[in-house]
C-alpha positions in Angstrom: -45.8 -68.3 8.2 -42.6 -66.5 8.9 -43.3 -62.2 9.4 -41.1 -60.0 7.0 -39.7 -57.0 8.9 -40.4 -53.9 7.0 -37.0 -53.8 4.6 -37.4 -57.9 3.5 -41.1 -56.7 2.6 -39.8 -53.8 1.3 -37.5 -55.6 -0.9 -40.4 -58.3 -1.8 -42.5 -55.5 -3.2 -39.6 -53.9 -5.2 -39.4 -57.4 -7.0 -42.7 -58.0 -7.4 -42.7 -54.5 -9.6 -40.1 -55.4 -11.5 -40.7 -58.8 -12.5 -38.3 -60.8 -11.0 -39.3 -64.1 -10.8 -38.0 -65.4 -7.2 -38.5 -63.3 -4.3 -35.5 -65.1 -2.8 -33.4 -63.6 -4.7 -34.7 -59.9 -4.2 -34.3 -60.5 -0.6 -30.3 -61.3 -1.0 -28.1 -59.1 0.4 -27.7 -55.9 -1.8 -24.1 -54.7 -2.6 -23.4 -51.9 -0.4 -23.5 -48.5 -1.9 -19.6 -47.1 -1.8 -19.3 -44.1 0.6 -18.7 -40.8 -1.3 -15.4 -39.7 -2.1 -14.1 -37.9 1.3 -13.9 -33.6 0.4 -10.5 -32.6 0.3 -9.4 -30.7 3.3 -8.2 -27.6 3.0 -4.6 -26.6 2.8 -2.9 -23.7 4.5 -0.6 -20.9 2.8 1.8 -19.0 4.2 1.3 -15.3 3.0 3.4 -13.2 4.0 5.9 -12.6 7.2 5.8 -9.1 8.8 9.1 -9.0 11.3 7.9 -7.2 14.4 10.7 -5.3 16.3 10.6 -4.0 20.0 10.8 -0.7 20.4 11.4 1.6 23.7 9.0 4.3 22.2 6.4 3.8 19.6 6.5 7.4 18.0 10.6 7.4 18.5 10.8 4.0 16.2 7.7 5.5 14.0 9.2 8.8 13.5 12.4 6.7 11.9 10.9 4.8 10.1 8.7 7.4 8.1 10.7 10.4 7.8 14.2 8.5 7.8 13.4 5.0 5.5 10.4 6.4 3.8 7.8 4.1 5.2 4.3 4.4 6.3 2.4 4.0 9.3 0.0 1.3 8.5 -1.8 -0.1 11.3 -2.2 1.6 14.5 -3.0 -0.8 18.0 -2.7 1.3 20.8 0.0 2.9 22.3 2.0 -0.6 22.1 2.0 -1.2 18.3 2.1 -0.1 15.1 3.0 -1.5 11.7 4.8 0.2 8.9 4.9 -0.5 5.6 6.9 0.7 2.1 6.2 -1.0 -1.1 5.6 -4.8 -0.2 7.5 -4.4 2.9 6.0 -4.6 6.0 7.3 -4.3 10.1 5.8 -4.0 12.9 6.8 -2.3 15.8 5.8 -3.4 19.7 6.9 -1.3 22.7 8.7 -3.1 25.1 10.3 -0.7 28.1 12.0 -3.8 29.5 16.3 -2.8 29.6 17.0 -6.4 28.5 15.0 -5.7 25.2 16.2 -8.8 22.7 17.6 -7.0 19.2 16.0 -8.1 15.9 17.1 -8.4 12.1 16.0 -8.6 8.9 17.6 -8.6 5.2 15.0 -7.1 2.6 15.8 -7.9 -0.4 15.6 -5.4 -3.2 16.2 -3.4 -6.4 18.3 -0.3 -7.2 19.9 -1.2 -4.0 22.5 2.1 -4.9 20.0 4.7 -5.1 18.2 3.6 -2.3 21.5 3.6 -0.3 21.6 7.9 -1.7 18.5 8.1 -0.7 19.2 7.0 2.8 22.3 9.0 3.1 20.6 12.2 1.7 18.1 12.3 4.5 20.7 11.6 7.3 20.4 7.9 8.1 24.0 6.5 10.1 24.9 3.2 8.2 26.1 0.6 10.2 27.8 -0.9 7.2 28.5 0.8 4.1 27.3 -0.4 0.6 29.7 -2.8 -0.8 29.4 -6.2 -3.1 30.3 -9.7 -1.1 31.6 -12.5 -2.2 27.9 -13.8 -2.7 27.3 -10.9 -5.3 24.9 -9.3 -3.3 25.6 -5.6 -3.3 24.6 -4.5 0.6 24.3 -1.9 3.3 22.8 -2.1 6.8 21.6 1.0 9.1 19.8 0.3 12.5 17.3 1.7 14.4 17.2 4.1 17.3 17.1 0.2 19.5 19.5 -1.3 17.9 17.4 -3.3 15.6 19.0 -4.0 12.3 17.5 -4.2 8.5 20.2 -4.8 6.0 18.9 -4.5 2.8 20.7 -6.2 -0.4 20.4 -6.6 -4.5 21.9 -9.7 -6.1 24.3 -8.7 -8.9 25.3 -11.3 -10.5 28.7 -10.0 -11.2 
């Protein structure tokens, strides 16, 4: 008599309660279940980008940037960063003593791009360019820091 292994018997027994009527043909291959449905994997999303200058002195640059552009210190790391922020905008500033200290820029893009110009020039800030509207009908004006880095900050006009 041939031996069952445990799923043929198994299998015999599950046709046997069911009534099938050949026990050949509960012991025929079963149709494989499908694997499940893979989870999706999870995406990434770029948030937001926070433009990190280098700085010769961290309260020099801070000092600036609060009581000259109206920002706010934000985060503190040490003496050899510090972020500040004003409305959605947000930089961070990273000592770096070295003389060959690369320059950064940014263009923040904004509204009531005039009276944030006055407001600029009534606390004493030196533009490095002057508002005016280009070609592009973006009314802009830059000013730079004590290191030379440079935010340029522009409204689109549409005129």
């Amino acid at each position: 008599m041939k031996r069952l292994g445990i799923p043929s018997l198994c299998a015999v027994l599950v046709a046997m309660t069911m009534g099938v009527s050949c026990a050949q043909d509960a012991l025929a291959t079963p149709t494989p279940t499908p694997l499940p449905t893979p989870l999706p994997v999870a995406t990434s999303q770029l948030i937001e980008l926070i433009p990190s200058y280098r700085v010769g002195d961290l309260k020099k640059a801070a000092d600036f940037y609060t009581q000259k552009l109206g920002f706010q210190v934000v985060l503190v790391s040490g003496t050899t960063y510090a972020s500040v922020a004003r409305d959605v905008i947000q930089i961070g500033l990273a000592v770096d003593t070295s003389k060959a200290r690369p320059k950064g820029f940014s263009y923040v893009q904004v509204s009531g791009v005039d009276a944030l110009y006055q407001e600029f020039k009534g606390k004493g800030v030196k533009m490095l360019k002057d508002i005016k509207t280009q070609p592009s009908k973006m009314r802009e004006f830059s000013v730079e820091d004590p290191y030379g880095n440079v935010l340029m900050f522009g409204e689109y006009t549409g005129r």
